[in-house]
NUMI-652385 format. One record per residue (C-alpha): x, y, z negated. Coordinates in Angstrom, 2 decimals. Each point is the difference from the previous one (the first is absolute). Layout:
<xx:X	yy:Y	zz:Z> .
...
// end
This chain:
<xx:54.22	yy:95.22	zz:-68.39> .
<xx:2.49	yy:2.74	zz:-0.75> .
<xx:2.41	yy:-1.44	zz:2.95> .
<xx:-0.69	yy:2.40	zz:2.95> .
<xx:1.72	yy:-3.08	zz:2.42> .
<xx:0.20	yy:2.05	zz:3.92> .
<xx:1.99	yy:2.73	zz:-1.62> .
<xx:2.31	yy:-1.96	zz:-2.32> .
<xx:0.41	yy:-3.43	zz:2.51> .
<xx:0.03	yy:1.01	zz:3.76> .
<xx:-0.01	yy:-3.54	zz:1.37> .
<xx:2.10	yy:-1.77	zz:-2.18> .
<xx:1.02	yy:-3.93	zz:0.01> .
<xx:-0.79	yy:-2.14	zz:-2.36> .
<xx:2.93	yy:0.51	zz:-2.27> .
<xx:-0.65	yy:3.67	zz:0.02> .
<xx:-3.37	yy:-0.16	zz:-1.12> .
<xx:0.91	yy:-2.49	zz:-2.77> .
<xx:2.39	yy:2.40	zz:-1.08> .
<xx:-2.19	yy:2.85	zz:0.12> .
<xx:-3.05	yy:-1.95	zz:-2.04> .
<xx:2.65	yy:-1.36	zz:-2.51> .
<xx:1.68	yy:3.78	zz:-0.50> .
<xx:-3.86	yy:1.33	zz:-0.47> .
<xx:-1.05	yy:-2.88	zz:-2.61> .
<xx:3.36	yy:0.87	zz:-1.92> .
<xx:-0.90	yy:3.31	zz:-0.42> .
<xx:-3.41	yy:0.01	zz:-0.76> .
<xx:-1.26	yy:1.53	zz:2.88> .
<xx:-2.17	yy:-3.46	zz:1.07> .
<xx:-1.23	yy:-0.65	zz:-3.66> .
<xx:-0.68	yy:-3.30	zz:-1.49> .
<xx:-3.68	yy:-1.34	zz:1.66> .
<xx:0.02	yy:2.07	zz:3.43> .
<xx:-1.29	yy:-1.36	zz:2.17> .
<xx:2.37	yy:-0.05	zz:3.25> .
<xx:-1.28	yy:0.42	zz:4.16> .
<xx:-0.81	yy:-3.37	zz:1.30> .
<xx:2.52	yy:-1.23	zz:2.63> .
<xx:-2.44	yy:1.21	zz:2.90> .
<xx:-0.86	yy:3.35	zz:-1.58> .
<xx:4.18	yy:1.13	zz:-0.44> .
<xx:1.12	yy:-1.35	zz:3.22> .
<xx:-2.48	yy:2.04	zz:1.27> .
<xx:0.95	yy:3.15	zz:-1.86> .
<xx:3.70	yy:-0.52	zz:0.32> .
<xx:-0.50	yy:-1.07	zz:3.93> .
<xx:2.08	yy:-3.42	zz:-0.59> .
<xx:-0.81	yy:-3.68	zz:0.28> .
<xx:-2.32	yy:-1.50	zz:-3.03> .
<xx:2.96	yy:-3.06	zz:0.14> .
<xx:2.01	yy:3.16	zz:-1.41> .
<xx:-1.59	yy:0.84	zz:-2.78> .
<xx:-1.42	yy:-3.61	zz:-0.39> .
<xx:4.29	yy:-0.74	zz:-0.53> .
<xx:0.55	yy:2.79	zz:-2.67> .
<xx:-3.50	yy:-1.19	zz:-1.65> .
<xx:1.29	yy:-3.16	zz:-1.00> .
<xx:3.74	yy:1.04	zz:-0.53> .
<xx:-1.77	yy:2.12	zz:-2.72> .
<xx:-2.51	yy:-2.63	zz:-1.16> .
<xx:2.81	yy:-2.70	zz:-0.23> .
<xx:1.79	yy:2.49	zz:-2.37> .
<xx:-2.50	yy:0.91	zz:-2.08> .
<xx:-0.55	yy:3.62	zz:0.92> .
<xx:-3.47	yy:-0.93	zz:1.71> .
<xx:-2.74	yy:-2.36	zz:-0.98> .
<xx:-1.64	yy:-1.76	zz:2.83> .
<xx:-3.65	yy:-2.03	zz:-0.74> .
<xx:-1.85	yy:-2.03	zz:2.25> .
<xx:-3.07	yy:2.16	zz:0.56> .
<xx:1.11	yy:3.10	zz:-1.81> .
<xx:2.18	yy:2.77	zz:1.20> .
<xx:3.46	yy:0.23	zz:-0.87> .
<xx:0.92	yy:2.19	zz:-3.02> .
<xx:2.96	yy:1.28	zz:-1.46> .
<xx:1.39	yy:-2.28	zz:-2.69> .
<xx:-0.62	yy:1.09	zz:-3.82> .
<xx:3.41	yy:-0.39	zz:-1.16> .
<xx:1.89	yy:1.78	zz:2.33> .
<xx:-1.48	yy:3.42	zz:0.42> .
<xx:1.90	yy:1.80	zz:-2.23> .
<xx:2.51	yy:3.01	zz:0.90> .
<xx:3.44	yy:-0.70	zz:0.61> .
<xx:1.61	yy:0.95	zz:-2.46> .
<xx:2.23	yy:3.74	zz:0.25> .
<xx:3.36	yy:-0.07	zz:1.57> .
<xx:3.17	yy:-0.05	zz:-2.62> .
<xx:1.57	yy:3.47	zz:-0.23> .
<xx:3.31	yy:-0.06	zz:1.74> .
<xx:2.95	yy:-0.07	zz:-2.38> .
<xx:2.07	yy:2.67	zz:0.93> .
<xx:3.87	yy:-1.07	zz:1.29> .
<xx:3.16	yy:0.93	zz:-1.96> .
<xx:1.90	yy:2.25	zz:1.44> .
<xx:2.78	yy:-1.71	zz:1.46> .
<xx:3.33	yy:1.46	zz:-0.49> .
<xx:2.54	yy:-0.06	zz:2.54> .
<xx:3.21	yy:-1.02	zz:-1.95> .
<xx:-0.59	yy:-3.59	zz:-1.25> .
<xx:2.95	yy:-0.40	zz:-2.90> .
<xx:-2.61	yy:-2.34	zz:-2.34> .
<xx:1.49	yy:-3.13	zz:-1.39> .
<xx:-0.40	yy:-3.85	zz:0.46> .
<xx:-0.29	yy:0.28	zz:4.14> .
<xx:2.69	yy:-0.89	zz:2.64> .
<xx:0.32	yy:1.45	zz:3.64> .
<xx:-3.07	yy:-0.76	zz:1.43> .
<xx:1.59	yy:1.12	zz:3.50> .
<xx:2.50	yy:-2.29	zz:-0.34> .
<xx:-2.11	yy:-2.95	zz:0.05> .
<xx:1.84	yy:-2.78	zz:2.20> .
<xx:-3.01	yy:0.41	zz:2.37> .
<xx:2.21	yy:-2.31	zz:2.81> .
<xx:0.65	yy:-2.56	zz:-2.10> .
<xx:-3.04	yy:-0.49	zz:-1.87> .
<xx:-1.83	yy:-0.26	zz:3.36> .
<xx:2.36	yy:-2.61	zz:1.15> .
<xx:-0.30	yy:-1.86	zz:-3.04> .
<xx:-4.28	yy:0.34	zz:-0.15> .
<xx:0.31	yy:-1.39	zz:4.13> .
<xx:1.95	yy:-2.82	zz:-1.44> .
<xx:-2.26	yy:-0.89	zz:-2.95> .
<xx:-2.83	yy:-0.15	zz:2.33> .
<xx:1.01	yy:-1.99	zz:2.43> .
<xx:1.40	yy:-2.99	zz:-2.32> .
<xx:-2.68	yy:0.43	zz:-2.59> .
<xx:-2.07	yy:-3.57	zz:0.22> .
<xx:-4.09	yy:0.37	zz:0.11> .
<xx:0.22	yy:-0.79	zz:-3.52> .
<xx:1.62	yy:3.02	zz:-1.31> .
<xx:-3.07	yy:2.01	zz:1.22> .
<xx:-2.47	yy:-1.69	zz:-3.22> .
<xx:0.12	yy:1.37	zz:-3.46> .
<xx:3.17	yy:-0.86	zz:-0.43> .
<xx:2.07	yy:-0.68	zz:-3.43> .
<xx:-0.86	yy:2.25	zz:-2.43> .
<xx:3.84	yy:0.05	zz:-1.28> .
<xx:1.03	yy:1.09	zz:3.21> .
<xx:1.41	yy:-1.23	zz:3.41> .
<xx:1.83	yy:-2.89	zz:-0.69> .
<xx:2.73	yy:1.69	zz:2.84> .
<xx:0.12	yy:3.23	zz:-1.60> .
<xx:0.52	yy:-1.39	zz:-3.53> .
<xx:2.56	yy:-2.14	zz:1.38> .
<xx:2.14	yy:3.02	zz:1.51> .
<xx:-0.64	yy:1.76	zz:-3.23> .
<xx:1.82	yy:-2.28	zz:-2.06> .
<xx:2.77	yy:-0.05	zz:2.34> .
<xx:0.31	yy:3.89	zz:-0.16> .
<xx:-0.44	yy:0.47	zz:-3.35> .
<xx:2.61	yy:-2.21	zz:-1.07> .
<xx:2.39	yy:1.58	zz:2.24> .
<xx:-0.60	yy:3.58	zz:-0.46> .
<xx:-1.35	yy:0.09	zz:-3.45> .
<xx:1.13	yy:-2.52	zz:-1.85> .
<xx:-3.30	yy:-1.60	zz:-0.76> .
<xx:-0.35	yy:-3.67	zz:-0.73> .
<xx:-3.08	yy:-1.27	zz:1.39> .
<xx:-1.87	yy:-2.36	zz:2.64> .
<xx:-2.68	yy:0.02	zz:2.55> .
<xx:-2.57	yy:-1.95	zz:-2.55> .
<xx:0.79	yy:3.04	zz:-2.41> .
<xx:-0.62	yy:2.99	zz:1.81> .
<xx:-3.47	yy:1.56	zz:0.53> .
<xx:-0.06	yy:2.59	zz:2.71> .
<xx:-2.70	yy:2.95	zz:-0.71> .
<xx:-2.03	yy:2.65	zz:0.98> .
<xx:2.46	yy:2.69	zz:-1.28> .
<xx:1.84	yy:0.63	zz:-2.60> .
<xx:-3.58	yy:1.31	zz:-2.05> .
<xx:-1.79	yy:-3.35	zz:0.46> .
<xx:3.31	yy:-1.63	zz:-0.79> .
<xx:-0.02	yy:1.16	zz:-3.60> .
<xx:-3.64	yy:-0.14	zz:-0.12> .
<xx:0.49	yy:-3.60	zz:0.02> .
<xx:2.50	yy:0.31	zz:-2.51> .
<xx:-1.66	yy:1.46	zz:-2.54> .
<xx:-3.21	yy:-2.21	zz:1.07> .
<xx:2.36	yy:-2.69	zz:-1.10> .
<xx:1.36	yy:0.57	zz:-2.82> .
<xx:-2.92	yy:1.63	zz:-1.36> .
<xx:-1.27	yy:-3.45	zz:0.00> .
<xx:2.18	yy:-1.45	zz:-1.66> .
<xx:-0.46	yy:1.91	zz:-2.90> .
<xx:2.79	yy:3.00	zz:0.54> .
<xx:-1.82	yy:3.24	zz:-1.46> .
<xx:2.37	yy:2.72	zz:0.43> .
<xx:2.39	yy:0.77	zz:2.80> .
<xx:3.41	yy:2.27	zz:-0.32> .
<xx:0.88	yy:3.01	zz:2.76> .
<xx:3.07	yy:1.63	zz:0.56> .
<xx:-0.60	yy:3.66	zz:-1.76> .
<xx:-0.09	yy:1.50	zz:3.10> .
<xx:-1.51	yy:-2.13	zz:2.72> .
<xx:-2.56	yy:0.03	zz:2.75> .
<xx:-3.25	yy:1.41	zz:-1.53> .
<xx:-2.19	yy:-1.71	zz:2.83> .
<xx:1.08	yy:-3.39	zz:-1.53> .
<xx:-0.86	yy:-0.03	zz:-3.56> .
<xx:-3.60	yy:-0.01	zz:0.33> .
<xx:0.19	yy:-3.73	zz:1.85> .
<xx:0.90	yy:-2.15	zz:-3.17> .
<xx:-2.23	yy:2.78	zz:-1.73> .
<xx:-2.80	yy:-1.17	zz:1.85> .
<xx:0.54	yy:-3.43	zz:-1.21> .
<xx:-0.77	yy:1.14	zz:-3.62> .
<xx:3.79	yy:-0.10	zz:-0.53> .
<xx:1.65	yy:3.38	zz:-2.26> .
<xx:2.97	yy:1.69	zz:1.68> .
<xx:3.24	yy:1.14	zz:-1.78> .
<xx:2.55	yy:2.46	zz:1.51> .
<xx:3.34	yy:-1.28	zz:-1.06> .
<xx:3.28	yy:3.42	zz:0.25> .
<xx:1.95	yy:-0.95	zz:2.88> .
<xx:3.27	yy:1.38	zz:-0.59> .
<xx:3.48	yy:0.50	zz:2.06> .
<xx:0.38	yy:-4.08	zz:-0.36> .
<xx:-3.65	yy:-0.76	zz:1.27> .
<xx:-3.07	yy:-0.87	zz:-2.57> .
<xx:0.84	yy:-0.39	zz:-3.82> .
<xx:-0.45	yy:-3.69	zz:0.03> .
<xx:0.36	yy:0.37	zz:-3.64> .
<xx:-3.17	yy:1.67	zz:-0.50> .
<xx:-2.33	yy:-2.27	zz:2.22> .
<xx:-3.39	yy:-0.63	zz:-1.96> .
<xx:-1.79	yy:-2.25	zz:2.52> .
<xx:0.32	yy:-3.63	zz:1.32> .
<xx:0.16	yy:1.73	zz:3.49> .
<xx:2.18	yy:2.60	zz:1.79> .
<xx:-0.35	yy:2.02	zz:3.38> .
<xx:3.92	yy:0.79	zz:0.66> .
<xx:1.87	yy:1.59	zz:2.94> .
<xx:3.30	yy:-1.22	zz:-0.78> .
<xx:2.08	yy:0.89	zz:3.55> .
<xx:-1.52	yy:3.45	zz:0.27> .
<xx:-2.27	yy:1.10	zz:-2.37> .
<xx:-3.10	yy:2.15	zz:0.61> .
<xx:0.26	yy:2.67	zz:-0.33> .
<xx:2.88	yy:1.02	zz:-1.95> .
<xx:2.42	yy:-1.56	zz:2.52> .
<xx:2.22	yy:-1.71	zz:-2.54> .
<xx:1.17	yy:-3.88	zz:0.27> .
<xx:-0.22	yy:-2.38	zz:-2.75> .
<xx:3.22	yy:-0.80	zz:-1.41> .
<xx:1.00	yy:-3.47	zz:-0.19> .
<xx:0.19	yy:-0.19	zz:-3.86> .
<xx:-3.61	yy:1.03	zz:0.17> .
<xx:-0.47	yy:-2.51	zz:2.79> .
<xx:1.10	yy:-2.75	zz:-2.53> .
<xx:-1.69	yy:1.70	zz:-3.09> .
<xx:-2.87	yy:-0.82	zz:2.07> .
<xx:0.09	yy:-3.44	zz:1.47> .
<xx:0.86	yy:-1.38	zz:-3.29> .
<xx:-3.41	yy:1.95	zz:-1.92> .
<xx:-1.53	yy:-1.32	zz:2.98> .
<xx:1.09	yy:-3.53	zz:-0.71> .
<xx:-0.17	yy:-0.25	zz:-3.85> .
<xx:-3.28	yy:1.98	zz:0.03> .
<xx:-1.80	yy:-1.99	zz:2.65> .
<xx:-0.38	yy:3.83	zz:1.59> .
<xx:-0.76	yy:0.68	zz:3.66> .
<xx:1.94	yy:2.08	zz:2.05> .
<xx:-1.32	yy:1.67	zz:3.32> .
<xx:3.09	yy:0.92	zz:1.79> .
<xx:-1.49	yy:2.95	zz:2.71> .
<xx:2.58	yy:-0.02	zz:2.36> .
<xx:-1.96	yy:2.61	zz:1.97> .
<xx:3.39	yy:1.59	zz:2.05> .
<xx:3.08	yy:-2.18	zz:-1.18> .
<xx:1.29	yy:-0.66	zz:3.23> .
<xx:0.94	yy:3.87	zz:0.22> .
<xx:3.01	yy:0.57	zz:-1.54> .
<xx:3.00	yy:2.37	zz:1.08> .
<xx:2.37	yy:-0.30	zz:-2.31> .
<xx:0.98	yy:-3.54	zz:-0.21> .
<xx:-1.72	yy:-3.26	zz:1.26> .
<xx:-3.36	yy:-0.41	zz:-1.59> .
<xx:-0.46	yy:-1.25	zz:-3.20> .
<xx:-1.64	yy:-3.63	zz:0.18> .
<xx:-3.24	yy:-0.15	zz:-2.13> .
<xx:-1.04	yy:-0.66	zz:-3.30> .
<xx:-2.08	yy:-3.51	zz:0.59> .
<xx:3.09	yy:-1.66	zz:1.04> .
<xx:1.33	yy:0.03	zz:-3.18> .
<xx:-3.24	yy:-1.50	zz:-1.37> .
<xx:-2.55	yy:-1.45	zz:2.49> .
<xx:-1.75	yy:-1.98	zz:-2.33> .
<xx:-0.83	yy:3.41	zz:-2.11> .
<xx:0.19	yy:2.92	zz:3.08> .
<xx:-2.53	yy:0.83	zz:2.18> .
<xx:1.73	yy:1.33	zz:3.39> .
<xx:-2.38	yy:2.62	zz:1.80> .
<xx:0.59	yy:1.17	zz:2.97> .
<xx:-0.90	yy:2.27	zz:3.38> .
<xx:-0.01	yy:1.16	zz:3.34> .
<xx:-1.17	yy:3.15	zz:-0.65> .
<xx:3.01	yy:1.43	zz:-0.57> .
<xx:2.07	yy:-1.83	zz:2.54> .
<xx:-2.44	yy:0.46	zz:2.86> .
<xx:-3.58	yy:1.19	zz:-0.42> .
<xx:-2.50	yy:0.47	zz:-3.08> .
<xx:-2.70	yy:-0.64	zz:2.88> .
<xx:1.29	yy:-4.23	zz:0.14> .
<xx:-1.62	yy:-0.57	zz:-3.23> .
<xx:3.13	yy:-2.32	zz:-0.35> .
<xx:1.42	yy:-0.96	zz:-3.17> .
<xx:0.79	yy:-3.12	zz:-2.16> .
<xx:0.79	yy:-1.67	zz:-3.11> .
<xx:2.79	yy:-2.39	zz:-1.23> .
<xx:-1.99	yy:-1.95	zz:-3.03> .
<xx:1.03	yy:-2.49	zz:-2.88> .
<xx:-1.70	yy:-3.10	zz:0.89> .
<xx:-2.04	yy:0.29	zz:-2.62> .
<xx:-1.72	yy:3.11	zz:1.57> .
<xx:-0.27	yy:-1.22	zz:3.51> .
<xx:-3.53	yy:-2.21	zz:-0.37> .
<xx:-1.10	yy:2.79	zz:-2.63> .
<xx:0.70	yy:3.03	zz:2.41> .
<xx:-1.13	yy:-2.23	zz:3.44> .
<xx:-3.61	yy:-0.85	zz:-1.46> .
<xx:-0.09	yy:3.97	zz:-0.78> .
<xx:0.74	yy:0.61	zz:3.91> .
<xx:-2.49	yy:-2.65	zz:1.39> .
<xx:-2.26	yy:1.56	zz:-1.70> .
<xx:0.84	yy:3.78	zz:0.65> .
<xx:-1.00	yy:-0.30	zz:3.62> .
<xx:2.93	yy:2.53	zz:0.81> .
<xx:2.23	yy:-1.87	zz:1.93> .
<xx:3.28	yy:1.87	zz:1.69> .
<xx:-0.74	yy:-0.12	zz:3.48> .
<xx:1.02	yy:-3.05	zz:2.53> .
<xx:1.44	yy:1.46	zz:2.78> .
<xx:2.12	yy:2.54	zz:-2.23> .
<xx:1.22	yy:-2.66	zz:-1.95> .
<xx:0.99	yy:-1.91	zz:2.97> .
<xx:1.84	yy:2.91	zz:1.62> .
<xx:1.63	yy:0.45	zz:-3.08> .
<xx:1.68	yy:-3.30	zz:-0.31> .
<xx:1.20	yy:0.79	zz:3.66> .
<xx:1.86	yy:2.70	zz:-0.81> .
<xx:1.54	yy:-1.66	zz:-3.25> .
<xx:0.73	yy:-2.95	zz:1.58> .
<xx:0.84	yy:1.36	zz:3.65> .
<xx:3.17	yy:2.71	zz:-2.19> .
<xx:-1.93	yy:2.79	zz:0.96> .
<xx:-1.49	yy:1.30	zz:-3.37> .
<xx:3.50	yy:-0.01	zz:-1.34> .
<xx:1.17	yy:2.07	zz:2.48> .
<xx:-2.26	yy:2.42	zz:-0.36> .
<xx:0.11	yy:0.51	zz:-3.69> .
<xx:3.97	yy:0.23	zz:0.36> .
<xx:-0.86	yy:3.03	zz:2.44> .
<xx:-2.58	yy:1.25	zz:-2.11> .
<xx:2.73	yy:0.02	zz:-2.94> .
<xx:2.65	yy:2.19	zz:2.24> .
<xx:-2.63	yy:2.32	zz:0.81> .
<xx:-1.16	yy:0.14	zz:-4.16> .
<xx:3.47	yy:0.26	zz:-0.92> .
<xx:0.62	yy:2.90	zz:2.06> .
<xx:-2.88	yy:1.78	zz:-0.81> .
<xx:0.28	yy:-0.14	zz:-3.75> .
<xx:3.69	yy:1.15	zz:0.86> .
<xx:-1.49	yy:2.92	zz:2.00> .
<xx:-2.13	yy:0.72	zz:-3.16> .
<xx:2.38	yy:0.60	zz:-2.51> .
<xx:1.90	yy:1.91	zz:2.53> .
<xx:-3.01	yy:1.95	zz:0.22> .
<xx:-0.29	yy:0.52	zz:-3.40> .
<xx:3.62	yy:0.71	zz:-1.04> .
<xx:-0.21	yy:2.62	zz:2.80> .
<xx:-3.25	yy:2.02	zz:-2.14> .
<xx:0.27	yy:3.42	zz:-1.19> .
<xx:-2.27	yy:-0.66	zz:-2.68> .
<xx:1.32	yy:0.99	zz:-3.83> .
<xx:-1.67	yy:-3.49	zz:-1.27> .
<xx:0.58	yy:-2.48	zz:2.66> .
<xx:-2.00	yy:-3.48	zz:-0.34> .
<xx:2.39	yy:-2.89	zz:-0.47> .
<xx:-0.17	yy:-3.25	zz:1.42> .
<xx:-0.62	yy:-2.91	zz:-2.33> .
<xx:0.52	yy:-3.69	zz:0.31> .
<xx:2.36	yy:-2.35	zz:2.29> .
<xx:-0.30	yy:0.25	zz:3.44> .
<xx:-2.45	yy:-2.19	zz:1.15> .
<xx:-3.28	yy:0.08	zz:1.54> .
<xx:-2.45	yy:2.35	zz:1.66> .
<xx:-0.11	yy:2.65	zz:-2.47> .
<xx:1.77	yy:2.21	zz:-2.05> .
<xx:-1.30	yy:1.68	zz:-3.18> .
<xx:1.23	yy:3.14	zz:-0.69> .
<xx:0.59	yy:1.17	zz:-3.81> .
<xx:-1.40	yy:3.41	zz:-0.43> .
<xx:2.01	yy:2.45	zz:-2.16> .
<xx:-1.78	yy:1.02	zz:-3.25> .
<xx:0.40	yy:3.61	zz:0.18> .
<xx:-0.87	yy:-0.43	zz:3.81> .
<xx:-3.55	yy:0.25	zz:2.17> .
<xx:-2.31	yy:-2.96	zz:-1.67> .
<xx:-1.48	yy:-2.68	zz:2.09> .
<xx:-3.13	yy:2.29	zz:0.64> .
<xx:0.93	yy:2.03	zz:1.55> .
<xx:2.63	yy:-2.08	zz:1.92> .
<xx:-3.48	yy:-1.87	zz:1.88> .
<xx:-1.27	yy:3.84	zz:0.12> .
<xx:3.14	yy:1.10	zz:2.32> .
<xx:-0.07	yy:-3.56	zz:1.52> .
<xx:-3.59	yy:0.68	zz:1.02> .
<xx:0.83	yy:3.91	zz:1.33> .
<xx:2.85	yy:-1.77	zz:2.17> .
<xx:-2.31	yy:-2.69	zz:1.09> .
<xx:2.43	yy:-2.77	zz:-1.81> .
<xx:-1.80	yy:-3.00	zz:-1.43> .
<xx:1.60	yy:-1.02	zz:-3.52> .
<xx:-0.08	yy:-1.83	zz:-2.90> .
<xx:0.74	yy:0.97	zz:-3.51> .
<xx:1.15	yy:-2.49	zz:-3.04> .
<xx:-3.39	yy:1.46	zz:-1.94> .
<xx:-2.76	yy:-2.67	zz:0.38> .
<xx:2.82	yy:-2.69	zz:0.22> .
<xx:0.28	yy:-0.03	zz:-4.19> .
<xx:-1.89	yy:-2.86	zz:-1.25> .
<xx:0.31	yy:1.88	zz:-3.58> .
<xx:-0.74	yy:3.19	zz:-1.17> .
<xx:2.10	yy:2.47	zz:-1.09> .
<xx:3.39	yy:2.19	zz:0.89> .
<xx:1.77	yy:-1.61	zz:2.88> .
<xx:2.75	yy:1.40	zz:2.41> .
<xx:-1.33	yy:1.64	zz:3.33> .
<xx:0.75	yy:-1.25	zz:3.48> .
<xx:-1.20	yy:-0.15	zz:3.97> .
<xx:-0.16	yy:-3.17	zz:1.81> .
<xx:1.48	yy:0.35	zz:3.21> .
<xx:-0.91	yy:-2.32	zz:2.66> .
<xx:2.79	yy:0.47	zz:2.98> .
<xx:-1.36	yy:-2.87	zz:1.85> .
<xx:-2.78	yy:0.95	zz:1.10> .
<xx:0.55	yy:2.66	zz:2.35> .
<xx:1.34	yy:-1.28	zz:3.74> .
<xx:3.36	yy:0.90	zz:0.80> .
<xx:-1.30	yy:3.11	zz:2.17> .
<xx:-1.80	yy:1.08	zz:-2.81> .
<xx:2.91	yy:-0.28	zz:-2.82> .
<xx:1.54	yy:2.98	zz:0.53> .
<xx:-2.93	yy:2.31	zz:-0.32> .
<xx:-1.21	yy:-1.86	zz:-2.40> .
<xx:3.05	yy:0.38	zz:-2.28> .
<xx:0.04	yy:3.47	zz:0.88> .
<xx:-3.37	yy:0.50	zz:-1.41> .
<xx:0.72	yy:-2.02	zz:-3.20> .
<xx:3.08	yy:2.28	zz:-0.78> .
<xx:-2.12	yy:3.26	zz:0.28> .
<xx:-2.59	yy:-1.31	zz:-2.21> .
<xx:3.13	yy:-1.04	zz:-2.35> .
<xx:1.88	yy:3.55	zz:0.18> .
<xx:-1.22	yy:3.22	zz:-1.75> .
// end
């Protein structure tokens, strides 16, 4: 016995001393075959009641750390006397910079905090005992249902209840997608050239080849497509900024019709635009061959794990049997406050007050920026639209390099058009400029910051 019990277990109760004889048969320090104190013998030693130990005996014995005999004394089990194994090393924590201007994230401290709990008290009060199984895997039938109804006013999508899935994010969403078609025989998948890096190893992992198709001052070359499938951002797109022109637009639905192509229409931030009233999206000009994807991560919070897709009806059953089976289901209650705040007017008023304060602050940006004393001033690219910004960096001015090197001395978080290039080669410089992200106390400084890691 290696166990000295009175100094390591001053009168414990059972569930102490079964923790203490499991930690010590974990480690090694009661190896496999000692023999342990009878019951009498460590009550004694411990000064407790034998029904004590007798307890954490047979706690131990029913879970196989102890072996128990009729007749023989009770041993520590064979099988589990081996060391635990070493802690993992701690990873170590990025630094977190204080100036938050990365792209694709809205302001989180705007969050309609009021509203969304009046909406979650509603859900769960009327919710019937049956909403609390598994649910559909589609969705909630209530959800989907104020979906449609939104979608078709405020984006111009043509769709039903029975056609939209609801998902675990926008991530799972393609997943899906590519899951899909990849199944149905489509081998190759086309990008806008540049796009969201993150994204193009999901169809990738579905043995499917990737393409980065130029995106130009129309939108993606439709002319130059090479696949039967194509990620677009057609309102805004990421992360050059630009919007796809309606000739392109057309270009498009017709290859898409002729060619039996499929079109995933990422409306990832449409409803945010400053200039005019949004433009509606691409599926309604072609349900039958556009997939309509999207969020509300941008709208409200990444953290929902809200977002959905608008599918031909040929791609409902395919993409449903994929879900069922995924196990990753968006969550009830979430979904149920959700179609609350659609239904109740509330969501739309907060993304009209989200796009005043957007519109202001992208207004506030180029202000910022017309206002630098810097001999090569960045200029902004694209319509104005969205979340971000990117910034076109002057040839002859600092490279994107060391851009991130000043943003990191001025504690400025940043993106840079670099890893966004699906192909290699020459391509123009730029910074990604997220001016959502910060809260409104916060956009000031953080503004401030951005133009001193601009200026020389």
């Amino acid at each position: 016995m290696t166990v000295r019990w009175s100094a390591e277990l001053a009168q414990p109760d059972s569930r102490q001393l079964t923790e203490a004889l499991r930690a010590a048969i974990r480690d090694g320090s009661l190896a496999a075959g000692t023999r342990v104190p009878s019951t009498r013998a460590l009550a004694q030693e411990l000064g407790i009641a034998r029904g004590t130990v007798t307890r954490a005996y047979n706690q131990l014995v029913t879970e196989g750390f102890l072996v128990a005999r009729q007749g023989a004394p009770t041993v520590v089990a064979e099988l589990l006397a081996t060391p635990a194994p070493p802690d993992a090393p701690e990873r170590a924590q990025p630094e977190v910079a204080r100036w938050d201007l990365r792209p694709g994230r809205p302001d989180l401290s705007s969050f309609p905090r009021r509203d969304w709990l009046a909406a979650s008290r509603r859900a769960l009060r009327d919710a019937p005992t049956d909403d609390l199984d598994y649910g559909d895997p589609q969705g909630h039938p209530r959800l989907r249902e104020a979906l449609a109804g939104y979608l078709a006013r405020e984006r111009a999508v043509a769709t039903t209840p029975a056609s939209i899935i609801v998902c675990n994010g926008y991530t799972q969403a393609l997943s899906l997608l590519s899951n899909a078609l990849a199944d149905r025989g489509t081998t190759s998948v086309d990008f806008e050239d540049p796009s969201a890096p993150h994204l193009w190893d999901i169809p990738a992992g579905f043995g499917m080849s990737v393409h980065g198709i130029p995106v130009d001052d129309e939108g993606i070359d439709v002319s130059l497509l090479r696949s039967r499938a194509v990620v677009v951002t057609p309102a805004h797109q990421f992360p050059l900024g630009v919007g796809m022109s309606s000739a392109r637009r057309a270009e498009l639905v017709r290859r898409a019709k002729d060619e039996d192509l499929v079109v995933i229409d990422d409306d990832y931030d449409g409803e945010f635009r400053f200039d005019r009233q949004p433009v509606g999206s691409l599926q309604g000009m072609a349900p039958e061959n556009v997939v309509y994807a999207g969020t509300a991560s941008k709208t409200l919070a990444p953290a929902l794990r809200l977002a959905w897709l608008a599918l031909p009806s040929w791609l409902v059953e395919p993409v449903r049997e994929l879900k069922r089976h995924s196990g990753l289901h968006a969550p009830l209650f979430e979904q149920l406050a959700m179609a609350e705040l659609i239904l109740s007017g509330a969501y739309d008023q907060h993304v009209r007050r989200s796009r005043a304060t957007y519109r202001q602050r992208r207004e506030q940006l180029g202000e910022a920026l017309r206002g630098m004393r810097a001999r090569h001033r960045p200029h902004p690219a694209g319509i104005p639209a969205g979340l971000h910004v990117t910034l076109q960096l002057d040839p002859e001015g600092p490279a994107e390099r060391e851009v991130l090197e000043r943003a990191r001395r001025h504690s400025v978080e940043l993106q840079v058009l670099g890893p966004h290039w699906l192909t290699s080669g020459a391509h123009p410089a730029g910074v990604i400029v997220g001016y959502a992200a910060p809260s409104d106390r916060a956009f000031r400084p953080a503004l401030q910051a951005l133009v001193a890691v601009l200026e020389r």
